[in-house]
C-alpha positions as CSV (number, residue, x, y, z in Angstrom):
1,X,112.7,93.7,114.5
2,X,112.4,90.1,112.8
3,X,113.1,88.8,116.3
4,X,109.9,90.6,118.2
5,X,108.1,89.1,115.0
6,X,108.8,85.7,114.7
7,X,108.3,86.2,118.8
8,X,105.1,87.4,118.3
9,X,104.4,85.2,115.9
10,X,105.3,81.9,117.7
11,X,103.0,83.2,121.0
12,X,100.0,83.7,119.0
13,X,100.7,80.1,116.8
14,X,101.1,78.0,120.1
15,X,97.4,79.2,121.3
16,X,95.9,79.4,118.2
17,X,97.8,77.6,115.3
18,X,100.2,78.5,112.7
19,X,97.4,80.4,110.4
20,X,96.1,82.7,112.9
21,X,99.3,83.6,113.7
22,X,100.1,84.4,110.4
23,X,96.9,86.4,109.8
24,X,97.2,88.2,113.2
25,X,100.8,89.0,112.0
26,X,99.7,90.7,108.3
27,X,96.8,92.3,110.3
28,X,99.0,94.5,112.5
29,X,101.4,94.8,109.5
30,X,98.5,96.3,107.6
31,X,97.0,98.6,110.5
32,X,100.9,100.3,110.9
33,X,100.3,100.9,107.7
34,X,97.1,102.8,108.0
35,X,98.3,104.3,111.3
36,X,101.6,105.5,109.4
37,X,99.0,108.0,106.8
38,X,99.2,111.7,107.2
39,X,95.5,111.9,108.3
40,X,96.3,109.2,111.0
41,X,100.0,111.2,112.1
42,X,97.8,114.8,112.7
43,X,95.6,112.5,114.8
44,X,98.0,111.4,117.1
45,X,99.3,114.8,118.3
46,X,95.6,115.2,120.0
47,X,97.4,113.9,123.0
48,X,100.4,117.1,123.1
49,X,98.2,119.3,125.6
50,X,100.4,117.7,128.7
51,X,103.4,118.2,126.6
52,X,102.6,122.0,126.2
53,X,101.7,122.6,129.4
54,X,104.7,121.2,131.1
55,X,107.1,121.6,128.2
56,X,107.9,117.7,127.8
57,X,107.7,115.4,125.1
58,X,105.8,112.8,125.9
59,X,103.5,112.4,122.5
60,X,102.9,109.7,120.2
61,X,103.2,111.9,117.3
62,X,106.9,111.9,117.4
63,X,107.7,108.1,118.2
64,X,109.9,107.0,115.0
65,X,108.6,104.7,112.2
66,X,110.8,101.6,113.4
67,X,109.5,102.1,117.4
68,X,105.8,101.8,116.1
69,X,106.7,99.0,114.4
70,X,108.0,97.4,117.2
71,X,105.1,98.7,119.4
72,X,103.1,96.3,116.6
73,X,105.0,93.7,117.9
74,X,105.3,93.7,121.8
75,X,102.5,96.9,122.7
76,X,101.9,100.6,120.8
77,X,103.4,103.2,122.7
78,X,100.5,105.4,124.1
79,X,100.7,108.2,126.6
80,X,98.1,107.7,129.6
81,X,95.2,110.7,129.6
82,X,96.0,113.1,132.3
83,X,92.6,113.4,133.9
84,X,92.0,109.8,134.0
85,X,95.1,108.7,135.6
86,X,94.0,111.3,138.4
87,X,90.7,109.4,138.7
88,X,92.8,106.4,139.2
89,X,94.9,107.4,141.6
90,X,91.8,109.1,143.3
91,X,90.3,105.3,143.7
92,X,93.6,104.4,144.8
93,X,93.7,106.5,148.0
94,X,90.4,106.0,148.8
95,X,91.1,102.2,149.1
96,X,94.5,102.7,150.8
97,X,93.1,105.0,153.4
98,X,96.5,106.2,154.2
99,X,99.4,108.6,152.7
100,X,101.1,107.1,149.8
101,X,104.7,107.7,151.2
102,X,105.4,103.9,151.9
103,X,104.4,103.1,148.8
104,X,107.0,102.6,145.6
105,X,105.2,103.4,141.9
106,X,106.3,101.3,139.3
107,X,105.1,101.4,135.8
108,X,106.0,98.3,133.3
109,X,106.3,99.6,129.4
110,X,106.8,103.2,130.8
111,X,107.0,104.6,127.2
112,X,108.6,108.3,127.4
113,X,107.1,108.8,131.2
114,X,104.4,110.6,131.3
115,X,102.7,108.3,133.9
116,X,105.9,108.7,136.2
117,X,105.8,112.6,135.6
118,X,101.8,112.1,136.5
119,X,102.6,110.1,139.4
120,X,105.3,112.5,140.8
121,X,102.7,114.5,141.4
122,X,101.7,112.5,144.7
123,X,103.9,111.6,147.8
124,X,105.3,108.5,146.4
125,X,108.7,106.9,148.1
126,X,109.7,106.5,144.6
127,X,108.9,105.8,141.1
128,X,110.3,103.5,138.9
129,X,109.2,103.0,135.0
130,X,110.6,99.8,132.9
131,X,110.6,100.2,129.2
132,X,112.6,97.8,126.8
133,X,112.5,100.2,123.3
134,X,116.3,102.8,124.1
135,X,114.4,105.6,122.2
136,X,111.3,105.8,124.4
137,X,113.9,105.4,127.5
138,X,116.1,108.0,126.3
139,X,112.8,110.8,126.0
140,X,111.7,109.5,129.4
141,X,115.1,110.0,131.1
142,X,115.6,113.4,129.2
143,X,111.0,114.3,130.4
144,X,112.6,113.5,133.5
145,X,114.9,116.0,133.4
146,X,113.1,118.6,132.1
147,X,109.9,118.6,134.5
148,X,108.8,121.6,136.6
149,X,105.5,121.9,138.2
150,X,104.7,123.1,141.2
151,X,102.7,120.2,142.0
152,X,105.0,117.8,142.5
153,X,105.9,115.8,145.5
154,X,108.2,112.9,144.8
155,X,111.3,113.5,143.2
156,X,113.0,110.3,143.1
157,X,112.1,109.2,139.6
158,X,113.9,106.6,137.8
159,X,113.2,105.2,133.9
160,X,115.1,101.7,133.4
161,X,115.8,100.0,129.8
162,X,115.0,96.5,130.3
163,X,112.7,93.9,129.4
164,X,109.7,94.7,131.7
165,X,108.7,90.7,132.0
166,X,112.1,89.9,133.4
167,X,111.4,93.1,136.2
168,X,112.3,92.0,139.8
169,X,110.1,93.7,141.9
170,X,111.3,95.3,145.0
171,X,110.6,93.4,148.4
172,X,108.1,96.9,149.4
173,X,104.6,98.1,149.7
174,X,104.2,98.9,145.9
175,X,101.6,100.1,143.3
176,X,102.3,98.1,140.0
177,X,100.7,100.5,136.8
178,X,99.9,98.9,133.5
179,X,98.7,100.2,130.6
180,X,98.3,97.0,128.7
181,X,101.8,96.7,128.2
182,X,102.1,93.2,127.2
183,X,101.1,91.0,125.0
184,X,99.0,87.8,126.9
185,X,102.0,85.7,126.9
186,X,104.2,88.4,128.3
187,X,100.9,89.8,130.8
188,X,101.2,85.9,132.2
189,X,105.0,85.9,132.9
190,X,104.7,88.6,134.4
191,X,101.9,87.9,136.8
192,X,104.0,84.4,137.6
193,X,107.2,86.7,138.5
194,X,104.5,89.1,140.6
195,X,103.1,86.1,142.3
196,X,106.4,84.4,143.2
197,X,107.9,87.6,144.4
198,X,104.4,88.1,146.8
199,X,104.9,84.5,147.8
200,X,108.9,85.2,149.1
201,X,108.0,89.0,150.7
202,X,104.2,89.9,151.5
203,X,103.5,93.4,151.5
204,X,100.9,95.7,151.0
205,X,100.3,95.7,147.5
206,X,97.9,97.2,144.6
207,X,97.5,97.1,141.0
208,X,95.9,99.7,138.8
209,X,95.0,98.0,135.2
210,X,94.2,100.6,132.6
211,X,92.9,99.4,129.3
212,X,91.7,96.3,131.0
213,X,91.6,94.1,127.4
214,X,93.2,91.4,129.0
215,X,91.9,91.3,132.3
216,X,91.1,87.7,132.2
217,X,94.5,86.9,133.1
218,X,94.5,89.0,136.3
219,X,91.2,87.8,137.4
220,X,93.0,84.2,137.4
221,X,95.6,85.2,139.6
222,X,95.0,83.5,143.1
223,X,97.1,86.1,144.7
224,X,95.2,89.1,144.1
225,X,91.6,90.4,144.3
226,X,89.6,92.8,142.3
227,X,88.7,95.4,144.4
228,X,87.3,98.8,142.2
229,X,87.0,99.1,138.1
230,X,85.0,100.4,135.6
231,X,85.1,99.9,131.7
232,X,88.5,101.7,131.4
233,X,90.6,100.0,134.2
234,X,90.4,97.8,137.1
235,X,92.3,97.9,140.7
236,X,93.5,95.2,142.4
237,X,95.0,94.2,145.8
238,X,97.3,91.5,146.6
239,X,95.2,89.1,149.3
């Protein structure tokens, strides 16, 4: 915990100076705090409809006190809504123009899986999700598990514990998800890795941005052009 701080921390205070840093910090600090009333706890199990319907558990009601802390300091968990993830993945097809079966899916800060359940849903090769807190990977493996629907296509679903900026990404056609994952230090390292990795292996590859608060970064990126978006994600393709 006092390590993802003083990381957070030291990001924010080599942009912007040791006072902003600290301000930013006791800002977040305080909104947990507000996030962590009763009120705000009934609020967040508006997002249990998937859960009930597929009998999984991927909420944000039931994420521990200490994991939303930590969410403060690297990115809050929150589940992806279902009907917009199909809209993206709608765009995606229409762009790709072909079946999705050469394709891997990987999602960076997977959280508890919901957008690997989602995406299962869709003739994927396979799908990968990368999240570093072992409680969120623990509900995803165990989501994993427990999914039925009659809708799904790909079974070869996988949830790793890691740190998703250090992710290697597999040499194949691929469609990298993010839901703001990352902070911007952590969004940049990981858009150097992305670019080296397309520099060594070219392949067909597309990025879906959902949340697009830090699209500035991604629009800097030589290697990839914006292709589709709208005020609640963007889409990508590697050029």
């Amino acid at each position: 915990m006092v390590r993802s701080a003083w990381n957070f921390w030291s990001s924010i205070a080599s942009r912007e100076g040791c006072r902003a840093a600290t301000c930013r910090v006791l800002a977040a600090i305080a909104e947990f705090l507000r996030d962590s009333t009763p009120e705000r706890h009934r609020q967040r199990y508006g997002d249990v409809d998937y859960d009930w319907e597929h009998r999984v558990n991927t909420t944000s009601a039931t994420v521990s006190c200490r994991d939303r802390l930590l969410g403060v300091f690297h990115s809050p968990y929150q589940p992806t809504e279902p009907a917009l993830f199909h809209e993206m993945l709608h765009v995606l097809r229409e762009q790709i123009g072909s079946d999705l079966c050469q394709f891997t899916f990987i999602d960076l800060g997977s959280g508890k899986g919901r957008t690997l359940l989602m995406a299962s849903d869709y003739f994927f090769r396979r799908i990968i999700g990368v999240e570093l807190l072992p409680a969120l990977h623990q509900a995803a493996q165990e989501n994993i598990c427990l999914y039925k629907s009659e809708s799904q296509q790909c079974f070869a679903i996988e949830s790793i514990c890691a740190d998703a900026t250090q992710f290697r990404f597999p040499a194949e056609p691929t469609v990298l998800y993010l839901f703001n994952p990352f902070p911007i230090a952590g969004l940049r390292h990981v858009m150097t890795n992305l670019e080296q990795s397309l520099h060594t292996a070219q392949r067909p590859f597309y990025l879906l941005y959902h949340n697009t608060i830090l699209e500035d970064v991604l629009s800097e990126s030589a290697a990839f052009r914006k292709i589709r978006g709208t005020h609640q994600y963007a889409l990508y393709q590697a050029r």
